[in-house]
MILUMMI-263928 format. One line per 10 residues: number of its first residue (from 1); their letters; for each residue x, y, z of C-alpha. Coordinates in steps of 0.001 Angstrom, whole numbers. Each point is the difference from the previous one (the first is absolute). Layout:
! residues N
NUM> A> X Y Z; ...
END
This chain:
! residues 306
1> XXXXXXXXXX> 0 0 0; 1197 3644 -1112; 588 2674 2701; -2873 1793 -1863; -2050 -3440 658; 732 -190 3299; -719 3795 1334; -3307 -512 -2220; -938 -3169 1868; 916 1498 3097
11> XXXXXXXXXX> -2080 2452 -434; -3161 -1399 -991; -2097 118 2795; 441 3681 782; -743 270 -3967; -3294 -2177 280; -1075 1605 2935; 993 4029 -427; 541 580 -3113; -2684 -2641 -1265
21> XXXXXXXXXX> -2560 2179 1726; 1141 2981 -1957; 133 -1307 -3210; -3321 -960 802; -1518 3208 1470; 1440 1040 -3295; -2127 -2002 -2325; -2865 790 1942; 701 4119 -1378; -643 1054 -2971
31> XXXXXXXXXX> 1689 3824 79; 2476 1320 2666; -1470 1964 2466; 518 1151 3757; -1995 -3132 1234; 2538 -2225 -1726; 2979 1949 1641; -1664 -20 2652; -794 -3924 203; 3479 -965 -648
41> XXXXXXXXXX> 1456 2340 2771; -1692 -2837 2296; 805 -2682 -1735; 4053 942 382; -877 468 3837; -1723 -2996 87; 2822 -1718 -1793; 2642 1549 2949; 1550 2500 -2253; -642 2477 2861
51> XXXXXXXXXX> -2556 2969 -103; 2512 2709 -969; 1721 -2008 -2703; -3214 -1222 -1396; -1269 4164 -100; 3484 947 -2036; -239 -2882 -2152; -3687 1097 -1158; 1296 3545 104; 2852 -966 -3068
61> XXXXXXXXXX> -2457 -2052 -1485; -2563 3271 -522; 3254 2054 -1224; 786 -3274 -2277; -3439 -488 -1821; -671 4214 -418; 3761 385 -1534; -378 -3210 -2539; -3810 846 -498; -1017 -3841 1201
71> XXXXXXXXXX> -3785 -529 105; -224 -4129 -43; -220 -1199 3476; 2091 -3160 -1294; 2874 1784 -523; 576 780 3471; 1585 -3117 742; 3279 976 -1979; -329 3463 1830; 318 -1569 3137
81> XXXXXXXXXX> 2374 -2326 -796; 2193 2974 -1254; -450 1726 3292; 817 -2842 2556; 3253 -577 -1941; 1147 3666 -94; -1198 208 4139; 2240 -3024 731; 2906 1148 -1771; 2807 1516 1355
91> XXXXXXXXXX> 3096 -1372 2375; -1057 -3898 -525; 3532 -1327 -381; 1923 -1294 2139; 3037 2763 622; 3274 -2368 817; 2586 1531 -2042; 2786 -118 2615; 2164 -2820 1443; -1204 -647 2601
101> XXXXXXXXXX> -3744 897 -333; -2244 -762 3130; -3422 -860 -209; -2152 39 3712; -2970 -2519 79; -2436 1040 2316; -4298 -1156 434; -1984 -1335 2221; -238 -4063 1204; -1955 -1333 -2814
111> XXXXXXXXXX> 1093 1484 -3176; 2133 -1807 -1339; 3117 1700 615; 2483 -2580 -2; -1383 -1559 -2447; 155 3441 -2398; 3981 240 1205; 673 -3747 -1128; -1644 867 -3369; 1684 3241 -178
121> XXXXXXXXXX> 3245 -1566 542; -820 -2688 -2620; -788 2586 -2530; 2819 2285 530; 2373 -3068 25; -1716 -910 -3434; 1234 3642 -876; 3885 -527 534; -115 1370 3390; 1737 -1073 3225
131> XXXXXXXXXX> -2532 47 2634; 785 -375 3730; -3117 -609 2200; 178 1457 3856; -2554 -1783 2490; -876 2642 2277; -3016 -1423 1029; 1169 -1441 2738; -3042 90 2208; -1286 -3177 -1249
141> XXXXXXXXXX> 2295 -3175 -1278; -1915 -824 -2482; 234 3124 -1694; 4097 -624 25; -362 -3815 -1254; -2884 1206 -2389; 2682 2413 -1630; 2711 -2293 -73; -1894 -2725 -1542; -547 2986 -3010
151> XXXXXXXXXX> 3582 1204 -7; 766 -4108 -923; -3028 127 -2325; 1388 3341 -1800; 3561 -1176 47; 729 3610 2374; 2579 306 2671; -1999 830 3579; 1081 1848 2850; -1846 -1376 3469
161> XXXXXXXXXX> 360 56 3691; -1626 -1345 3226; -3670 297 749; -429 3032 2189; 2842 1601 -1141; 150 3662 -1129; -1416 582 -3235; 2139 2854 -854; 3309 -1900 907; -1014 -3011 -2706
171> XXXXXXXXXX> -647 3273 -2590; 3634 1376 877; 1082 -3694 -402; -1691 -418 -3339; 1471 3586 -1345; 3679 -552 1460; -240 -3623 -2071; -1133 1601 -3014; 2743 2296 -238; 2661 -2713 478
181> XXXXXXXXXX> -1615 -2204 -2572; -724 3159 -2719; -3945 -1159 424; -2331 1850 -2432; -3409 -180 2652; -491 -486 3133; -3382 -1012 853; -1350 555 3576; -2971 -2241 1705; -1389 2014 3242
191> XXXXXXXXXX> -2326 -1337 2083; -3689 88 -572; -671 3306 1884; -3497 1177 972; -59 3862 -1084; -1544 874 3206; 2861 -1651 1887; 2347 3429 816; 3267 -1991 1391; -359 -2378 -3172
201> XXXXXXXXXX> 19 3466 -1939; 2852 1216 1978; 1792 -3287 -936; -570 1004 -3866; 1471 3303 870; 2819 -1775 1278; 645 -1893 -2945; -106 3047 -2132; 2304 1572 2206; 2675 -2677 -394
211> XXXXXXXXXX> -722 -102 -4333; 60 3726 -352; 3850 -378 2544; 1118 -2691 -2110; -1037 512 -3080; -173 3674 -398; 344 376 -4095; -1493 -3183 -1060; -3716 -351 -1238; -2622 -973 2576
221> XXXXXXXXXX> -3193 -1101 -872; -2665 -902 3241; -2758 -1951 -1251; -3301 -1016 1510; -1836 -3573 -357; -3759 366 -196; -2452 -2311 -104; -2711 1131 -3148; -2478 -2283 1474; -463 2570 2979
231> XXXXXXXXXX> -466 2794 -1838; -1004 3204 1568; 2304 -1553 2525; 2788 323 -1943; -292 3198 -590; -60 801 3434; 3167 -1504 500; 2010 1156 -2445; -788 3348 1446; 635 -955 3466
241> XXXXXXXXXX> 3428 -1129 -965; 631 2553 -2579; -85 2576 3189; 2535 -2357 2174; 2252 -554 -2841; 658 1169 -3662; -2086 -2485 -2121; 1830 133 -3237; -2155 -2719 -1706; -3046 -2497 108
251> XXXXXXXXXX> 41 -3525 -575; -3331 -1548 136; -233 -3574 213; -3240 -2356 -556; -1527 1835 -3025; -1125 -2781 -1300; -2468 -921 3062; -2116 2967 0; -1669 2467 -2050; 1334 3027 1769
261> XXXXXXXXXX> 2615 793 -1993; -1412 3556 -107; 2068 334 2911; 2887 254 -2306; -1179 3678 -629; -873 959 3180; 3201 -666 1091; 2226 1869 -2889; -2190 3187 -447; -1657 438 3465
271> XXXXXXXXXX> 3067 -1051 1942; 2754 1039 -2871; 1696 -3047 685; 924 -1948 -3376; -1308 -3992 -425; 4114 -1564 -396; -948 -3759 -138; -3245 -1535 -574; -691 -3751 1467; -2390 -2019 -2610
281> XXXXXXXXXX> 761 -3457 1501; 1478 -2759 1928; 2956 -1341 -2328; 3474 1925 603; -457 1620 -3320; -3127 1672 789; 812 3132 1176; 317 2231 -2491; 1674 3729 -472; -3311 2010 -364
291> XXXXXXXXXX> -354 1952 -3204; -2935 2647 -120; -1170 -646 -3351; 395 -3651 -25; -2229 96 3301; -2339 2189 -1633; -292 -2019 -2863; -410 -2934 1485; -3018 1479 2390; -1933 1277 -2917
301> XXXXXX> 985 -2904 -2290; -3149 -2368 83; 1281 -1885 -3234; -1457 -3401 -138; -1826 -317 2942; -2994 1611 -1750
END
């Protein structure tokens, strides 16, 4: 299956379920009017694109069919397709230009976090890179044997300690190896912090601390697991942890098991935090770097299934 395949499949049952209903709300018009506009305004908030992202989304879609002089209801589909991709666009890729880079993993219990950093790993490793894994989740045991177990899997080099030992000491560990061994990424596992949890905050702080000491010139990117399944959740989340520490990117994992993919928007234009990685499976291969008009495409791309 085609990464264009797989994001589609992914993606089908926020595609039934949202953008099914507008497509058919649309049939049921026969000119475009305020009623319509105003129609699919709740159909975005039903389908968790958020209230204000759903109003500026209708908004460009007004300016859109006045400027190109659009008076068929069906063509608003391509509109809107045309509008999600240019809202999701902008600082998507991954910025790891320097040796070493450093990339934070941080979410919640749950997510899918160290599953995302095993699958990162494999697909950076797939890209030539040396990756060095640091297990600073060292609340939990399993978390440290869980990453291991994907370090063998992705053929990376792994940097662990003691459970109950000090996070931040395993992340000084991990960046001290990587600049003996001339490692292209380190990739950090944290433990699965509750964002109302202040000391577990503080510990992130910590961590940052030691990255920005160590690694003062390299390129940092701190990205945050979320579950799309929970949706509003999520959101709420990513802006709790966006205030302790400076989100630079989303991955959002199980895509495939919900249709509130929406979320994808809410996220990038209410929060202005860019979608990085995008999770449409189990298999190691299935997360995939998220590409706004390939996501786009694939949400408004009904093709054979009617």
């Amino acid at each position: 299956m085609g990464l264009f395949s797989k994001i589609k499949e992914g993606l089908k049952k926020t595609r039934e379920s949202v953008v099914g209903q507008i497509d058919s709300m649309l049939k049921s018009f026969t000119k475009i009017d305020e009623e319509l506009f105003e129609e699919l305004t709740e159909l975005l908030v039903m389908g968790d694109v958020g209230i204000k992202t759903a109003e500026e989304i209708t908004e460009e879609l007004k300016v859109r069919v006045k400027k190109q002089g659009i008076t068929d209801p069906a063509e608003i589909n391509r509109l809107l397709q045309e509008i999600v991709s240019d809202m999701l666009t902008g600082d998507e890729e991954l910025k790891i230009s320097t040796k070493p880079s450093i990339i934070l993993v941080i979410g919640v219990n749950g997510v899918g976090k160290t599953t995302t950093i095993g699958k990162l790993a494999n697909s950076l490793r797939k890209e030539g890179k040396s990756v060095l894994l640091a297990a600073a989740d060292t609340f939990r045991a399993a978390a440290i044997d869980q990453l291991d177990i994907w370090a063998k899997r992705s053929g990376c080099d792994i940097v662990k300690q003691n459970e109950g030992s000090d996070p931040a000491a395993v992340i000084f560990d991990a960046i001290s190896a990587a600049k003996a061994r001339n490692t292209d990424v380190i990739i950090c596992d944290t433990a699965g912090r509750l964002h109302n949890k202040k000391h577990l905050m503080d510990e992130l702080a910590k961590i940052g601390r030691v990255i920005d000491r160590e690694l003062p010139d390299s390129d940092k990117e701190y990205l945050l697991v979320l579950d799309a399944t929970t949706g509003q959740n999520a959101v709420n989340q990513a802006e709790q942890f966006s205030k302790a520490t400076g989100i630079t990117g989303i991955v959002l994992t199980k895509l495939d098991g919900t249709a509130k993919g929406g979320v994808v928007l809410n996220i990038k234009n209410g929060l202005g935090i860019p979608v990085k990685y995008i999770g449409v499976g189990e298999q190691i291969d299935d997360l995939q770097e998220f590409v706004p008009s390939d996501f786009a495409n694939a949400l408004f791309d009904f093709g054979e299934e009617k």
